[in-house]
N, C-alpha and C positions, 0 to 999 in steps of 0.2 A: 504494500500500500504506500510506505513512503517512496520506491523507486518510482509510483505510479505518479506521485504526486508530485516529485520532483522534477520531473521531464515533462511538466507543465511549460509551456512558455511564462514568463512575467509579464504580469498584469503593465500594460502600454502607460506610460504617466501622459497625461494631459495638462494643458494649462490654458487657460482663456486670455486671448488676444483682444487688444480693443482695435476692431480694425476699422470698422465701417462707421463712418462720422453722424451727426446727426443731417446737414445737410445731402448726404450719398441716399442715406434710409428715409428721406423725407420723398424727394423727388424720384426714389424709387414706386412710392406711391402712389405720387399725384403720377407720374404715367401708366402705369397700372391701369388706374382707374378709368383715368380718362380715355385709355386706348377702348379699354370697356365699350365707355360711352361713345366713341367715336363708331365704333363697328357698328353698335346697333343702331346709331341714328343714319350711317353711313349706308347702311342699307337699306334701310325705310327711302333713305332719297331716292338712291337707285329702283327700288323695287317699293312702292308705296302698296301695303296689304292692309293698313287699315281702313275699311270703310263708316265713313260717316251719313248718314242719311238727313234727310233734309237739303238746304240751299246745298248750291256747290260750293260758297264761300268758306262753310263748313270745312269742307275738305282740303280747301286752301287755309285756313286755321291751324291746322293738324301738321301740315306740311309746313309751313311758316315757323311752329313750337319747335318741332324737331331739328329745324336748320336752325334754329337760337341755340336750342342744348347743344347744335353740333358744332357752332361760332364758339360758344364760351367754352365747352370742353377742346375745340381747339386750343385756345388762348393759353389755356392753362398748362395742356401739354407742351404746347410752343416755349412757355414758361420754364416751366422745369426740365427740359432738354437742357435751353440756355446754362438755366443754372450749373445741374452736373456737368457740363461741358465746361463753365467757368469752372467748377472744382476740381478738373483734373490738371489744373495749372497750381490752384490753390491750397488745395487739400493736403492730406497727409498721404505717404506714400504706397498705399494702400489702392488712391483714387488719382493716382497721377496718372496723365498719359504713356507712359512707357509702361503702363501695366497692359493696358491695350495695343500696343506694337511690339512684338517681341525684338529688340534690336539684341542683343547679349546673344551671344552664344550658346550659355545656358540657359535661356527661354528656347532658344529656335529649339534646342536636344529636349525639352523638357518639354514641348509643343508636340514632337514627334513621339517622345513617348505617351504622350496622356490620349491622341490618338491612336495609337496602337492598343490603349487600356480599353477604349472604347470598339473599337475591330477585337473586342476579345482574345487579342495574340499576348498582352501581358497582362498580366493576374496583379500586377501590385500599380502604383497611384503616384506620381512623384506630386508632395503637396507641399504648399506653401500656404500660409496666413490672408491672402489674398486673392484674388484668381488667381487660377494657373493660366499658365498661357495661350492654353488652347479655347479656353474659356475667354478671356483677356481679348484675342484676336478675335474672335465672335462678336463680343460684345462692340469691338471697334467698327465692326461691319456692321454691325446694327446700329448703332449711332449716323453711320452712310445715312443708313435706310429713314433713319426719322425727318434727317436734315433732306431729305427726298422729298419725303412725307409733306413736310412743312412748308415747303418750294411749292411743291403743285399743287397742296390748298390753297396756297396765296393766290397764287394763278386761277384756280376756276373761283375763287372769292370774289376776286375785281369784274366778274359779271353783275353779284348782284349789290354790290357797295355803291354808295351815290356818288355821281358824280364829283361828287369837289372832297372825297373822302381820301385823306393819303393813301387808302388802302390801293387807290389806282395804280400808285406809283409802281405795284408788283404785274402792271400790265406787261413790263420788259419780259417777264418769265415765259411769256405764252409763247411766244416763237422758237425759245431757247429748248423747250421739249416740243417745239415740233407739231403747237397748235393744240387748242382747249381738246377736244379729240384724245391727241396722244396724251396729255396730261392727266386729262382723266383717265385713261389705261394704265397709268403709269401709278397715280394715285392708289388705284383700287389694288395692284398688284403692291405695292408698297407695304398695304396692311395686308394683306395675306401673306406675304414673308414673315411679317410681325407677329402675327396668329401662327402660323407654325413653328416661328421660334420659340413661342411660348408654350408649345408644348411641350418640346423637346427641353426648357428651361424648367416644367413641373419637371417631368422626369429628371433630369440631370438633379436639383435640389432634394428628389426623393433620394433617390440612389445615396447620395453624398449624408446625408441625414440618418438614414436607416440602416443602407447599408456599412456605411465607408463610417459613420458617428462624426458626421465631422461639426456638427449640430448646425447647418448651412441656414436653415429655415429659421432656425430660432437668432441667428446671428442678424436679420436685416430687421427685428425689433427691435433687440439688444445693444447691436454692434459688435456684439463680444462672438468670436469663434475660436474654434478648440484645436491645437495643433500641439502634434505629438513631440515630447522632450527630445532633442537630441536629432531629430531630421534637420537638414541644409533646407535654408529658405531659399525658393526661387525666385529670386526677383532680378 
């Protein structure tokens, strides 16, 4: 029984990192949410299934409410992009931009192993207190995709803003994608990129949480995540 007991591995020490700032976990929020709202009123525009009965003003009512939620949910996610994109100038090193470009040698190596974890060829995890790399680079492609996002709403916006409203000024955008047309193509695929990273982001936070304990989910309340004594930080 003690041989049995001894050829135990030792219990892994942990220690909690303050990584993630109050402004990283704030604005993780407000776009969250508002991506939320943006889908579904995003689609009501496109495809309007509510029916009102009575006048037809009614129905132009309905469609008018939805294009407000989908104005100020823009604004706000327009908002909180800016910010975390100011913060990774600002912040601690955790939310700086070199977390999101793997320039080091040891990110590109640590990039290509954390893909390989995920093609199931390596069974172990190279982590860091931060994102990893491959995660990091993701994330920097998605920030692409918002600043895309935010481009071609401005553009099919300047249809319905009054005339002497500065919002005109984002008229130059329309040509630059190739006409309201392409923009709105452009638009609509932009949040479906967004929706499917988001799924693949539930799963990635399970996995890391449940299986891997890294406590990822409880960390963008917190700030605080758990990394093992004695591993090399990749940063």
């Amino acid at each position: 029984m003690t041989a049995i007991a001894d050829s135990r591995p030792a219990p892994v020490t942990r220690e909690a990192i303050y990584v993630w700032e109050v402004p990283v976990r704030v604005t993780h929020w407000l776009i969250f949410f508002s991506i939320l709202i943006l889908s579904a009123t995003g689609y009501y525009i496109s495809h309007p299934f509510i029916g009102v009965p009575g006048p037809a003003a009614n129905g132009h009512f309905v469609m008018g409410t939805v294009r407000a939620i989908h104005l100020y949910a823009a604004i706000v996610f327009s908002l909180a992009v800016s910010v975390r994109v100011y913060w990774m100038f600002v912040g601690n090193s955790y939310a700086r931009l070199s977390q999101f470009i793997p320039l080091s040698l040891e990110r590109v190596r640590s990039l290509g192993n954390t893909f390989l974890y995920f093609c199931f060829v390596r069974h172990d995890l190279d982590r860091s207190p931060g994102h990893d790399p491959l995660a990091g680079a993701t994330y920097g492609l998605l920030f692409v995709v918002y600043v895309v996002l935010i481009a071609t709403g401005l553009a099919l916006y300047t249809i319905y803003a009054p005339v002497n409203s500065p919002f005109q000024f984002f008229r130059v955008l329309i040509p630059v994608f190739g006409g309201l047309q392409a923009a709105r193509l452009i638009h609509i695929i932009s949040i479906w990129v967004i929706s499917i990273f988001a799924v693949i982001h539930i799963y990635c936070v399970w996995l890391f949480s449940d299986v891997q304990r890294f406590g990822i989910a409880d960390s963008i309340f917190s700030g605080y995540s758990f990394f093992s004594k004695g591993k090399a930080d990749v940063s």
